[in-house]
N, C-alpha and C positions, 0 to 999 in steps of 0.2 A: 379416551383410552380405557376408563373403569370399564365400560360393557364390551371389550375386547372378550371373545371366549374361547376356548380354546376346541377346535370342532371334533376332536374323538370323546374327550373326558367331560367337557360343556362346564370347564372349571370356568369362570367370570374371574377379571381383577376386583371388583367388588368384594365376592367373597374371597379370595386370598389376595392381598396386596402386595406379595413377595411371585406372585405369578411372571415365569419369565416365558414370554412366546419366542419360537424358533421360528426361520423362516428358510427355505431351502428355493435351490433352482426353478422349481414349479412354481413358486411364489404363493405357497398354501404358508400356514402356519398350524404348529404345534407346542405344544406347552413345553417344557423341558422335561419332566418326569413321561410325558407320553412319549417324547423322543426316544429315554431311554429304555423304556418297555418296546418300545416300537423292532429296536436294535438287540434285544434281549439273545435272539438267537442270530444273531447275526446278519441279516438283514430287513430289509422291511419296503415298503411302498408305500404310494401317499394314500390316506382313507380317502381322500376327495377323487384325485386324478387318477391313482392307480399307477403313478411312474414311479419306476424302480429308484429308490433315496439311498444318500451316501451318507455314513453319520456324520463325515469330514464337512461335508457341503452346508449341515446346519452351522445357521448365527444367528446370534441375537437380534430380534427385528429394531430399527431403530426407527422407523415412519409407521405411524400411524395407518397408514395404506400398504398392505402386503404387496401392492402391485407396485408401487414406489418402489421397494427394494427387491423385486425381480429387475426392473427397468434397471436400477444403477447395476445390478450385477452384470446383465445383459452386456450395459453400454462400457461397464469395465474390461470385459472380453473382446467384444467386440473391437475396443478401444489401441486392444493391447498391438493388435495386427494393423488394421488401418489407421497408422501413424504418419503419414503423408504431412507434409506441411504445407504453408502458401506459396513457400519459394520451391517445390519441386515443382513446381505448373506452371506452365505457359503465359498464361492468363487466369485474370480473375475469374470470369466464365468456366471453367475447367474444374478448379477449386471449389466453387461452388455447386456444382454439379456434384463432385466428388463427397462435398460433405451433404447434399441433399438424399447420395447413393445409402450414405448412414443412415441418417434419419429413417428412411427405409427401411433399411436392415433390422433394425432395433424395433421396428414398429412391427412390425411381423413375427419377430421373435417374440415378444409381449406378448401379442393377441394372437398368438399362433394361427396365423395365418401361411399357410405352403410353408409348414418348415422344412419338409425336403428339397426343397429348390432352394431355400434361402440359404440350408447349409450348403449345399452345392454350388454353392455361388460363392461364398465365403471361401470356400475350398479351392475353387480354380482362382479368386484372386490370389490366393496366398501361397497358390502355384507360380501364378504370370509374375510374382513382386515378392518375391523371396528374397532377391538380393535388396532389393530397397527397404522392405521391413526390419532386415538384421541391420542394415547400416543405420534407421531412424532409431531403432532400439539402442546402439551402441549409442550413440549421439545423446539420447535423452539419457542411458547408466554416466556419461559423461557430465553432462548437465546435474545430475544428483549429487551425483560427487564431489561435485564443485560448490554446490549449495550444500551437503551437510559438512564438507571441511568450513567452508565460512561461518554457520552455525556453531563448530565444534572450536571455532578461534572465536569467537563472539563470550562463549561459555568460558572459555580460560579467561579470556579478560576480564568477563562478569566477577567471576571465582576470585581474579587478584587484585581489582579491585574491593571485593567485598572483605579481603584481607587484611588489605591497606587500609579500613576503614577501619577495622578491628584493633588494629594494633594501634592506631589512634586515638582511638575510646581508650583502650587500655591503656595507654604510655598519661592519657590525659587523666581517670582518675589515680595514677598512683601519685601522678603531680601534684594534683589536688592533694592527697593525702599529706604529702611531704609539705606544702605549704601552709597545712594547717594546723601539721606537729611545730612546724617552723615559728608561726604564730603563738603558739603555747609556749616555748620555751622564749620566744622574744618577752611575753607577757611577765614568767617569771623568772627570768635572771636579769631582764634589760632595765637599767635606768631611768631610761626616757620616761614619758607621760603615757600613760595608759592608751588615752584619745587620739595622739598622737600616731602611734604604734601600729591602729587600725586602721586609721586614717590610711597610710602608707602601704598599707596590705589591702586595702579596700582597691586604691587606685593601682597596686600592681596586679590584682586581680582582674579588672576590668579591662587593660590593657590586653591580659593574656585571654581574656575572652573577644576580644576585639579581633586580635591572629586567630582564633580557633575557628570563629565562622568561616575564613577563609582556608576551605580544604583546597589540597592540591585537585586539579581537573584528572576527570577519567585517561588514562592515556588509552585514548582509542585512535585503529590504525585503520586505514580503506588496504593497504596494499600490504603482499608478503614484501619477505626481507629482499628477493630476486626485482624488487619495482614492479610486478603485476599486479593490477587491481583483484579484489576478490568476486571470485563470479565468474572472473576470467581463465581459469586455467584448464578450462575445458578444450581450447583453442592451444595446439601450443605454438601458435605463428602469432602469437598476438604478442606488441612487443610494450614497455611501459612510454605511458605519457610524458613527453617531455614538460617538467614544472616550471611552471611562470610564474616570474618575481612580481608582486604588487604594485603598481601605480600610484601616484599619489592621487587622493579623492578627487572628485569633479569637484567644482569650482562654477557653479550658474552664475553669468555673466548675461544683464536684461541687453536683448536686442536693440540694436540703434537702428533704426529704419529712413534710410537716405530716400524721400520718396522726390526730390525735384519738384515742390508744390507747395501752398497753402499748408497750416497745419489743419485735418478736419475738428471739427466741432465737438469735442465731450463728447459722454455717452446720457451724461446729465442733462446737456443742453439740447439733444434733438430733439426730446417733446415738448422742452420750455420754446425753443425757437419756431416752432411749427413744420419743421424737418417730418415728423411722423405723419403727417395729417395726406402726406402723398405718397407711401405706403398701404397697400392693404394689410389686413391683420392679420395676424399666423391664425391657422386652424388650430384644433385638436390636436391632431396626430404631429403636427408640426411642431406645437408645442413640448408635445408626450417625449419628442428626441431632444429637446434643448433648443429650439430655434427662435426666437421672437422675432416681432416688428422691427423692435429698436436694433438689431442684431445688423437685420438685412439691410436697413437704413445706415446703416454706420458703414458695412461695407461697400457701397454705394457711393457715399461721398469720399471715401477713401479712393475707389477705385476715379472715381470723377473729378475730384484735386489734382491727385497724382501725375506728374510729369508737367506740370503748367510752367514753372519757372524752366523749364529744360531750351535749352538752347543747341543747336549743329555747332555752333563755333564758345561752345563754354570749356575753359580751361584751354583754347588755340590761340595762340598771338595771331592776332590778324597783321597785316601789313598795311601802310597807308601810302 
């Protein structure tokens, strides 16, 4: 950014480091004192391009690449019209299309390529979709509004909490104060034993430091007073969720597996018993997921046990 220059006055941020560059539509840049010489008498053009400049239209450049902040301005205008979403389309094919038609737009506007067709293009969409761009526009002022009320009740709670914290600290040293004028005057009018005395102030101290770390919790709320969640009230057919009372915890209870067979062998004893040696060995990548020899061999003689004691007539009175 130091060898940024300024291209009329060829000011450097080297040589002044309070240097602020402007950056307008054309995406040239200008110093700010050239700016305002530029505008002196009331208008001006770019030294580079020669397009007619507005002193409104200057900002401060924030990227490092002047072409970077024509692009975002570009894509912000652009932006503001084709507001289409993924649910106004048919298909995904359509949608994508439709954001590819951007991409377009915006890259031609950049590199000024056919700008009179690209605005003439611009222009007949915002002919054919007039009704649907004011409806997306209302829909996203809705969406705002939604999100800066939530932000702006986020802020009050912040603010009453950070209140309630105050008057805590506060109410806690005047306490302290009081219990240690309390102490001095215990010390000299009290009878007792000196050691004693402290002793007892020492332990009611400790105690009220013990309640102190336990602040009351933030009362924070997801929904207005009406039961609508926050974020929601942009919609006003949205109705609140009905709350559901808690369960008591799970409770893991280990499976009993009825398999009608033999018990199989450990997972210890299949290579002690030579169970593994009729197995081949896991690869790599077999391994790399969790799978061994011993694994496959275990399920194997599980599956191969299984159902031997099973009987057609088990649990049937036969008749003799």
């Amino acid at each position: 950014m130091e060898d940024q220059a300024c291209p009329r006055c060829k000011t450097t941020k080297y040589r002044n480091p309070s240097l602020k560059l402007m950056v307008n539509v054309c995406g040239h840049t200008l110093c700010e004192s050239c700016v305002d010489l530029l505008f002196l008498k009331g208008s001006g053009a770019c030294p580079e391009c020669m397009v007619p400049l507005r002193r409104n239209n200057f900002r401060v450049q924030l990227f490092e690449d002047p072409m970077v902040e024509k692009e975002v301005d570009i894509r912000r205008r652009i932006l503001r019209d084709y507001n289409k979403r993924e649910e106004d389309f048919g298909t995904l094919e359509e949608y994508n299309d439709y954001l590819e038609e951007i991409e377009d737009i915006v890259y031609n506007l950049c590199n000024n390529i056919e700008i009179i067709e690209t605005n003439k293009r611009i222009e007949a969409y915002k002919r054919d979709n007039r009704e649907v761009i004011q409806r997306n526009k209302t829909r996203v002022g809705r969406d705002e509004s939604a999100l800066e009320e939530m932000l702006e009740l986020e802020r009050v709670q912040e603010e009453s909490r950070k209140k309630e914290l105050d008057e805590l600290e506060t109410e806690h040293k005047k306490k302290k104060a009081r219990d240690k004028q309390a102490l001095i005057e215990e010390l000299m009018y009290s009878g007792k034993d000196a050691a004693q005395i402290v002793t007892e102030f020492a332990e009611k101290a400790e105690k009220q430091r013990e309640e102190e770390k336990q602040l009351p919790p933030p009362k924070l709320s997801n929904e207005f007073s009406t039961g609508i969640k926050f974020g929601q009230t942009a919609d006003p057919t949205l109705i609140p969720v009905p709350k559901s009372e808690e369960g008591p915890l799970f409770v893991y209870e280990p499976l009993i597996a009825i398999t009608d067979g033999p018990t199989p062998p450990p997972t210890n004893e299949i290579e002690s018993l030579g169970y593994i040696s009729h197995i081949r060995a896991e690869t790599q990548q077999e391994n790399a997921g969790g799978f061994t020899a011993t694994m496959a061999c275990e399920r194997a003689l599980q599956e191969a046990l299984q159902g031997l004691f099973y009987t057609p007539t088990a649990g049937v009175a036969v008749g003799i």
